[in-house]
N, C-alpha and C positions, 0 to 999 in steps of 0.2 A: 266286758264293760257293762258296769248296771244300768240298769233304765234309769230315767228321770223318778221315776214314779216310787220305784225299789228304794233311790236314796234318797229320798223324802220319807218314807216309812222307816227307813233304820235313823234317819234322824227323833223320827218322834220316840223311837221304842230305846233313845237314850234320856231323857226325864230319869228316871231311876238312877243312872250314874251321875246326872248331873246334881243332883241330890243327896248323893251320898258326899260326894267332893264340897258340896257347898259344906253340910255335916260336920269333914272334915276340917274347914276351916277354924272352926270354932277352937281347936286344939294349936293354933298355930300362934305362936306371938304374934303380939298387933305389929308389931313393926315391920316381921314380916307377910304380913298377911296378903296387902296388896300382890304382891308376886306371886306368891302361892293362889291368890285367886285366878290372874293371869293363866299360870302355867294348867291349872285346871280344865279354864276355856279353851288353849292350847290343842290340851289334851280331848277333849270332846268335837273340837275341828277336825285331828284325826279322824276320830272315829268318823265323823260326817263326811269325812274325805271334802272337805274346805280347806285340807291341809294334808299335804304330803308326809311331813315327818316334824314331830314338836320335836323341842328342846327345852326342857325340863330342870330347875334346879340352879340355874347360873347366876339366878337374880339372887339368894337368898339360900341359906346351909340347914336345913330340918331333915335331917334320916326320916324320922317315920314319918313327915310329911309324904316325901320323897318316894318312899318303903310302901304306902298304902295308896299313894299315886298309880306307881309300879302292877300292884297289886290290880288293881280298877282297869288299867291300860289290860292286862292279861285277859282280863272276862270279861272284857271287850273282842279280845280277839286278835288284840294288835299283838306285836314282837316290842318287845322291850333292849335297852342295852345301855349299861354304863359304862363311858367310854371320856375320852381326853378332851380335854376343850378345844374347840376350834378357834386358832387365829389366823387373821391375814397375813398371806403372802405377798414379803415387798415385789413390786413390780419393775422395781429396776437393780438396785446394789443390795446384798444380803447385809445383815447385821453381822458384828463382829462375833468370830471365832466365841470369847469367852463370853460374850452377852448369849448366844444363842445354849451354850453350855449350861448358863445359871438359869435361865426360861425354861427349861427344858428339865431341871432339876424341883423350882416352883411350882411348874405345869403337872408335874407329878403329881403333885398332894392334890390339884384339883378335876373335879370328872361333872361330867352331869349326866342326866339323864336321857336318852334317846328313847322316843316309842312313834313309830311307824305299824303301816298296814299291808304294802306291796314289799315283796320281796326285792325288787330290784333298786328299793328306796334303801332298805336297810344293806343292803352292797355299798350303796353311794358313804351312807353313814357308817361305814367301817374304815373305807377307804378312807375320809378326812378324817378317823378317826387314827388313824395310824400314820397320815402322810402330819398332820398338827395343824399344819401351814397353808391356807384353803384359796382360792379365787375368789372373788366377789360373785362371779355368776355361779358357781357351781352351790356356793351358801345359800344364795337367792333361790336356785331350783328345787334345793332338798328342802328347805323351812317354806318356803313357800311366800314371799318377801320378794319385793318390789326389787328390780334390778338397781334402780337408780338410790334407792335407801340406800342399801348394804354399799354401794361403791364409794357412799357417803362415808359410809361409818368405818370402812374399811379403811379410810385415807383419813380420821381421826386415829383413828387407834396407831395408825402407825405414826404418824405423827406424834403419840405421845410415849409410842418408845422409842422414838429418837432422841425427843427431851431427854429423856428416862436416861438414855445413853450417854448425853452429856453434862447432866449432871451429874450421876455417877463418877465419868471419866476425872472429872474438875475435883470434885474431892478424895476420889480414890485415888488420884493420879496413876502413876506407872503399875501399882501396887495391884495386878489382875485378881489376887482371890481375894483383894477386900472388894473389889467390884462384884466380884459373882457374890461374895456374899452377902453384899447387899442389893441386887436384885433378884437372888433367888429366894430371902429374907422378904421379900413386897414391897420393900421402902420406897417410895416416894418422898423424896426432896423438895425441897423448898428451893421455886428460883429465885434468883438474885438481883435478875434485871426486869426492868419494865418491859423487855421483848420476851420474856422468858417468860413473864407474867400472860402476856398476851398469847402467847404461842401455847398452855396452858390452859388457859378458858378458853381456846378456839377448839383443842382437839377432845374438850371434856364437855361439850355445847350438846344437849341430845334434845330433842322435841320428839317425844313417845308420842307413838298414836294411841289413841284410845281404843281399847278392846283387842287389841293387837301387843306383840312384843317388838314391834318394829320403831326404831329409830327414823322418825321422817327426815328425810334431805330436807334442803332449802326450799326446793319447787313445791317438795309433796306438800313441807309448811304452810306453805302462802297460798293455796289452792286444793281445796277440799275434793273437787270433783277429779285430779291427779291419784295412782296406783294406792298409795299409803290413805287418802283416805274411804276408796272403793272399799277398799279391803277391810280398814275399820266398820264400815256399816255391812256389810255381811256376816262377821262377827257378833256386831252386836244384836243381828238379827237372830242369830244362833242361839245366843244367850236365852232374848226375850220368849222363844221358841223353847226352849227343854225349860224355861220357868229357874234358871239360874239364877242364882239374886244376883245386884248387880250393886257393887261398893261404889259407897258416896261418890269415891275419888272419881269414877270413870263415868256416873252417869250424864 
């Protein structure tokens, strides 16, 4: 375990990486660039060990973004790995047989980035990388993310592959491969009712924290001195510390 004193000096002697990342933005399309700054700072909480394991890439699709991230992450020191997206595990009845078949063929095309620094972080993130289907506390431990966020976000998301599931159902009817292929397709459907509307913008609601990739719950929202925004202002101290610029959006 390092001294106080030790990670306070590896945080100074990263200014040069945080500089080249900044660097790299410049080459990033503006639309995605807020993420890609994000995912940067991410990346240098690792290295400051303010963060167990980023996750790199999910906000926003740039290869040599991604490629020259990758790259930064290594001479740094950390372990890298692209690996399957992680999503929540329902907590009571699984999804159906051919919904879980077409996710599973979707999930394919997409991966992001992993870069951690302890060995036994990047175990963790193999393991969700292989099982797909995560807990809410075991996401929380390896990102480094408030418990009560992610169990937030965790119970949106599935909530909108439910929807996902019966709207599909409703137009595909019995017809199971025009279901899978339209959610192995990404389609999103248009609801029909005003509960379907609501149900909807309830599981699509996110309040980001600033300088963070965290999703705040409702409490973290209403209360700054709660996990999600502790955790923003250590961040942002990181930033103001290696001389990171800091985009409009977040200051």
């Amino acid at each position: 375990m390092l001294a106080d004193i030790d990670i306070e000096a590896r945080r100074s002697d990263l200014r040069p990486a945080a500089a080249h990342l900044a660097r790299l933005l410049a080459e990033v399309p503006p639309a995605s660039r807020p993420a890609a700054w994000q995912d940067g700072l991410d990346l240098l909480a690792v290295a400051a060990e303010l963060k167990p394991v980023g996750l790199l890439g999910r906000g926003f699709a740039d290869a040599a973004w991604l490629g020259a991230a990758e790259a930064r992450a290594r001479a740094l020191g950390l372990s890298a790995l692209t690996g399957a997206c992680w999503h929540p595990a329902p907590p009571d009845q699984a999804f159906p047989d051919w919904y879980s078949t077409a996710t599973a063929e979707r999930d394919a095309r997409a991966t992001a980035l992993y870069v951690w620094r302890d060995d036994a972080d990047g175990a963790g993130v193999r393991r969700l990388c292989a099982d797909g289907r995560v807990a809410p506390e075991d996401e929380a431990a390896l990102l480094g993310y408030p418990v009560c966020c992610v169990v937030q976000h965790h119970a949106q998301a599935l909530a909108l592959e439910r929807l996902t599931v019966a709207l599909v159902t409703r137009l595909a009817g019995d017809d199971i491969a025009h279901r899978q292929r339209l959610v192995a397709g990404g389609v999103m459907l248009t609801p029909q009712s005003e509960l379907e509307w609501r149900q909807l913008e309830a599981a699509s609601a996110v309040a980001p924290q600033p300088f963070t990739s965290v999703n705040r719950c409702a409490a973290c929202a209403s209360d700054p001195d709660r996990p999600a925004g502790r955790l923003g202002r250590r961040y942002r101290a990181l930033a103001r510390r290696l001389d990171y610029p800091l985009l409009a959006t977040v200051d």
